[in-house]
C-alpha positions in Angstrom: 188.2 82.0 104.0 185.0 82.1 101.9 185.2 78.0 101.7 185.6 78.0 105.9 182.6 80.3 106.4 180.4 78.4 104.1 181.8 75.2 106.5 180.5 76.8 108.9 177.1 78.3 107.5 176.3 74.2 106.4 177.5 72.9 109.9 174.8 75.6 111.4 172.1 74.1 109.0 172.9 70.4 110.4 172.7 71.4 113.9 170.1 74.2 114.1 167.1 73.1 111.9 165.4 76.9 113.1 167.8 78.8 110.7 168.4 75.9 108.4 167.1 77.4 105.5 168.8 81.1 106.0 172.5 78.8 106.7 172.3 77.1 104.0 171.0 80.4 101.9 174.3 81.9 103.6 176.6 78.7 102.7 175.5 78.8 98.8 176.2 82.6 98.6 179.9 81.8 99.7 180.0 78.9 97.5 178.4 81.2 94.7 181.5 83.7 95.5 183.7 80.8 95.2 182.6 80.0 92.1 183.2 83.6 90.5 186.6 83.4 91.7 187.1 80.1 89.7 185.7 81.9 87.0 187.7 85.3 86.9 191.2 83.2 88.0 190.8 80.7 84.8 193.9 80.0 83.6 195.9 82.2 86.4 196.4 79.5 88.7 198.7 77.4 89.6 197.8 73.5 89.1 197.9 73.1 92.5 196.1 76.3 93.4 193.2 74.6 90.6 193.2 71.3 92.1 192.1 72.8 95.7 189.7 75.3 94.5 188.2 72.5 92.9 188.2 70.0 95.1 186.8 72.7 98.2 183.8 73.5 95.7 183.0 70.2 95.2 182.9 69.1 98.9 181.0 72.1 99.2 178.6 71.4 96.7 178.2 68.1 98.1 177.6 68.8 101.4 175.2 70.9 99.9 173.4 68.1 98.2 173.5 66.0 101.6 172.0 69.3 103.7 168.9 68.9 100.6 
């Protein structure tokens, strides 16, 4: 849920240049969230559970990066 919103929040940021800055304020917050979970799940998880939190944070950041 936090990975769809921040989706969401970076799709807003492409489309309404306005509220860019707040959406992708908004989008790092969730990814920021997402991170802490990584953090306080280490070792807890499931491979396959690691591998996707993983891989959504680092589309995430990326798409991140690309928003600049």
């Amino acid at each position: 849920m936090l990975a769809q919103t921040a989706s969401v929040y970076l799709q807003d940021a492409s489309t309404r240049l306005e509220r860019r800055a707040e959406s992708l304020e908004l989008a790092r917050m969730h990814i920021d969230l997402l991170v802490v979970l990584q953090r306080k799940t280490a070792g807890n998880l499931e491979p396959g559970e690691k591998a996707l939190l993983d891989d959504v944070l680092y589309q995430l950041r990326m798409a991140i990066v690309e928003q600049g």
